[in-house]
N, C-alpha and C positions, 0 to 999 in steps of 0.2 A: 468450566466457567467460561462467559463467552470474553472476547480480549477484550470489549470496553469497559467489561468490569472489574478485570484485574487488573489494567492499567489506570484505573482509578482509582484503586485500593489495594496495592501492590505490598506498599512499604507495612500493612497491618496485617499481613499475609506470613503465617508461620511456613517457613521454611521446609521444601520436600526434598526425599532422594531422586525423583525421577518428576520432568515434566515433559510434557507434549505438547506442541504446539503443531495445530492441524488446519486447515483452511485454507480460502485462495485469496484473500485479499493479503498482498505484498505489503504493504502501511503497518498492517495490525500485523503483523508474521514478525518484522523489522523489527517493533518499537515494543513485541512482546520479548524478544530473546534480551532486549536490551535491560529491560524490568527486569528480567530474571537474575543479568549479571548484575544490575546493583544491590539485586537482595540478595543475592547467595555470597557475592565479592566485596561487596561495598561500594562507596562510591567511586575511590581511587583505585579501583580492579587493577591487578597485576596480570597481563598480559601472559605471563608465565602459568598461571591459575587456569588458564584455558586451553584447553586441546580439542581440536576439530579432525574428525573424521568423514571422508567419503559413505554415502550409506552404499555405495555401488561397491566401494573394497575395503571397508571396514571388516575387521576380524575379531569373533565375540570376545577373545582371549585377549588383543589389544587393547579393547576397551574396557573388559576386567581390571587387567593390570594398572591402566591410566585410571582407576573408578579407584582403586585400592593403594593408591601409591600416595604417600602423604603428602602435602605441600610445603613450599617451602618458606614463603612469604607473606602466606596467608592460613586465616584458619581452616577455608574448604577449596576446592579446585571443581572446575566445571570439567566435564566432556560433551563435547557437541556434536551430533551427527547431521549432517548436511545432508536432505533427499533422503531422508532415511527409510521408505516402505521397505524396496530390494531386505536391508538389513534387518528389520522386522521380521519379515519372510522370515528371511534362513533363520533366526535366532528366537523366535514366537517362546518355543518349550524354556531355552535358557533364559530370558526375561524374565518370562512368569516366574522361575526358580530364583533368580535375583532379587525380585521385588522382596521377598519372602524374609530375607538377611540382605538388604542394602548396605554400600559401603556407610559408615559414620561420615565419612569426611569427603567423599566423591558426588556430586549429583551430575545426575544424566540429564541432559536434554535431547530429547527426538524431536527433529522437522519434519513431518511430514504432511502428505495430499491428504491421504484417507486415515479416517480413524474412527472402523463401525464399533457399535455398540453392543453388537451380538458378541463381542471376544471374551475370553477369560481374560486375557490382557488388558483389553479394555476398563474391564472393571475393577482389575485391582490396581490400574494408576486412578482411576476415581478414588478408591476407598483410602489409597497412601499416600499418591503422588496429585498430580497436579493437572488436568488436560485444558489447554486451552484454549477456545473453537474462535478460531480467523476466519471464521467464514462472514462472506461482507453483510453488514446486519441492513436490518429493515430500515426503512424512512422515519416513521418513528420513534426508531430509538434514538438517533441520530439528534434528534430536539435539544434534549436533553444533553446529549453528549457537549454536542458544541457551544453549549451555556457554560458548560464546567472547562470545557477547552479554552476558551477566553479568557479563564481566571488567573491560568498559565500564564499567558501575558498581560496578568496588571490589568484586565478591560473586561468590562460588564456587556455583554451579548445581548440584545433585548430577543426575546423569543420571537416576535415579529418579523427582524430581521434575521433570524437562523434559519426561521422559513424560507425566507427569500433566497438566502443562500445558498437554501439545497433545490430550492429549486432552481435557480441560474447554475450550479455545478454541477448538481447531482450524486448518487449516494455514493461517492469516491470517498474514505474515508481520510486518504494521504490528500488527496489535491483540497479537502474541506479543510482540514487543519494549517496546510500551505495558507489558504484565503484567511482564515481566522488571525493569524500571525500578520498578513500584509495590512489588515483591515485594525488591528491593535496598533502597529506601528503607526497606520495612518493617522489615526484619532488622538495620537499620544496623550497629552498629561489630562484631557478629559477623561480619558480610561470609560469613554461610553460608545459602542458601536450599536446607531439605529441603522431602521429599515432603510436611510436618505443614504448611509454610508453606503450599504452595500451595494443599492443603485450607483454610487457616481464609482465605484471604485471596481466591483463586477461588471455589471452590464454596459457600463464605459467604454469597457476595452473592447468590445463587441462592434467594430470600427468597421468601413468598408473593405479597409485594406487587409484586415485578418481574415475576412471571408474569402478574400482571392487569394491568401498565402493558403490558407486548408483545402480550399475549391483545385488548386495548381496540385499539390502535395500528395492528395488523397485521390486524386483523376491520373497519376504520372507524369507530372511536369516538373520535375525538380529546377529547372534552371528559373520560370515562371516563378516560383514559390521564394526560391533566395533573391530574387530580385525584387520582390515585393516585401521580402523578409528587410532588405537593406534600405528600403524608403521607410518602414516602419523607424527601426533605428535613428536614421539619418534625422527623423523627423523629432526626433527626443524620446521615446517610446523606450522605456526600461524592459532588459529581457524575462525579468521575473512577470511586467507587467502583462508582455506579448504570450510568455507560455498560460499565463493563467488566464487570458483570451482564447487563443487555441483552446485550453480541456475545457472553459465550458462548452464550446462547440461538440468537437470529438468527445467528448462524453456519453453526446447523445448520441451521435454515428454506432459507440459503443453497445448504449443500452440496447438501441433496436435490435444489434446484430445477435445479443444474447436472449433478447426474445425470438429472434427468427430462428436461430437458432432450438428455440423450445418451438419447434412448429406454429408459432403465430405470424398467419398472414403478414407480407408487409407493410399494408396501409397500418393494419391495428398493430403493429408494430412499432413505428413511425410513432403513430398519435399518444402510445402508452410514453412515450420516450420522449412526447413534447414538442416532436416535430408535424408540421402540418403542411399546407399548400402544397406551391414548389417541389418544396425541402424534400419531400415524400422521392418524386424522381431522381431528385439531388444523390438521395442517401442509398439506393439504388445502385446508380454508377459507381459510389465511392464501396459500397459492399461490393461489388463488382470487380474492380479493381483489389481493392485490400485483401481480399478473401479472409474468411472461417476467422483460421490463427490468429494475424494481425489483428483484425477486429477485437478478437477478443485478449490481446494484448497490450490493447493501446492506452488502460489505465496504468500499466507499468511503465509503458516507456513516457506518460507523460510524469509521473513521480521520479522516474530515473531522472529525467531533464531538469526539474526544480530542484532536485535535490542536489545537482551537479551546478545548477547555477548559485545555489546560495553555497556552493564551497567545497563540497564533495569531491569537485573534480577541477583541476589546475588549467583545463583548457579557456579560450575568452569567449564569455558569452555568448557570441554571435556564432559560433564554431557549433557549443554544446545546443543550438537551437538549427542551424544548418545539419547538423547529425539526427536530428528528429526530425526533421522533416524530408531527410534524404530516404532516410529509414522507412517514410509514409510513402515516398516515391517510387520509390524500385520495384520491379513488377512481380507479381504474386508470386509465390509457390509453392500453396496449394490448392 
């Protein structure tokens, strides 16, 4: 099932022995293991209920035991493996014998990268358990998704503007839901976000000064980049407002590098990804600089950063935005 549509229909979802969660988008990985614990634990999940193993030193016999071990607080206990391919490996045969007599009161969840279709394995967590594909969906379906996201918070999305949306941010599915929540707040007790909002509240923050804080950051100029970072501030500029300026940018830095990445030229690479003119030698330098990895990391670390600003993380906002952009500074290597 792919994760927007179990995370939209989660709680009418009969409960399995085993699910998988496979894909690269971080957002939908996050906010699928999170579904799972409220339907297998409930809402108030006992902490005790859960056990997490490395899939790099996980031992099948460990996780036998924690799968069959009754709980004590609750009616079922999860077992988590974290990075689990390695553990797949070694354990393919025993799996498959597991699925066959699951514990009653243990479910498994595996994290992992890959999960082909050609397995034995494969097919019988489809036919008993649960698989569910984080991989980052099409533009398309995304329309849709973020009409129903909205509803989350109390607010009416107009399709119009969800367009707009994605195209000012792009197919991130964590930095789209970030915007949809600041863009709800915004509007409050009209609970109506048009196409007007998303213009003054996205491409708003698209200021001169945020061009020269990415332009410093993404070229190697960290000291450049915090000192434009502190005129932003200084100037009233909220740091949820400033990072959700940054990812629309970097977004696009992003998409290019994953089409260049698929051997498409850099100009049509550029233009697929909405960048034009200029920009084209711009994003260049800054792939240059950032190399491969980075590039194609910088949807995580910009969801790490929001999600550290609205409370994840105990440091002051201007720190957790000085570490993302220290991060974008430092010189390649690879």
């Amino acid at each position: 099932m792919r994760a927007l549509d179990w995370l939209r229909d989660w709680s009418s979802q009969p409960g399995k022995p085993v699910y998988v969660v496979y894909g690269d988008d971080v957002y939908l990985r996050r906010e699928s293991v999170t579904a799972i614990r409220r339907a297998v634990l409930g809402e108030e999940a006992d902490e005790l209920a859960l056990r997490r193993f490395e899939g790099s030193s996980a031992g099948l016999a460990d996780v036998k035991d924690e799968l069959r071990t009754l709980p004590f607080f609750s009616k079922r206990r999860i077992v988590l493996i974290e990075d689990a391919d390695p553990f797949v490996t070694r354990a393919r045969k025993d799996l498959e014998g597991y699925l066959e007599a699951p514990s009653g009161t243990g479910v498994l969840v595996l994290l992992v990268k890959s999960w082909p279709s050609n397995t034995k394995l494969y097919k019988l967590v489809a036919a008993s358990g649960m698989p569910i594909d984080c991989t980052s969906p099409a533009e398309k379906d995304l329309i849709p998704w973020l009409v129903k996201e909205a509803t989350r918070h109390q607010a009416q999305l107009e399709p119009d503007a969800a367009r707009l949306l994605l195209e000012l941010v792009g197919a991130e599915v964590g930095i789209l839901a970030a915007e949809v929540e600041k863009l709800a707040v915004y509007v409050g007790t009209s609970a109506r976000i048009r196409r007007a909002d998303v213009t003054r509240m996205v491409e708003a923050g698209r200021i001169e000064t945020v061009w020269k804080v990415i332009d410093a950051a993404t070229t190697g100029e960290p000291a450049a980049a915090i000192t434009d970072l502190d005129d932003l501030i200084a100037s009233g500029e909220h740091p949820i407002k400033i990072n959700a300026a940054l990812a629309s940018s970097l977004i696009r830095v992003h998409h290019a590098g994953r089409l260049r990445a698929a051997r498409i030229p850099l100009d049509e690479a550029c233009k697929m990804a909405g960048i034009h003119g200029f920009g084209v030698e711009k994003v260049k330098k800054q792939h240059a600089h950032l190399g491969p990895g980075r590039v194609d990391r910088i949807p995580e670390m910009l969801l790490k950063a929001d999600l550290d600003l609205k409370g994840d993380s105990k440091l002051e906002p201007r720190v957790i935005l000085e570490e993302l952009l220290i991060r974008l500074a430092l010189p390649r290597k690879d």
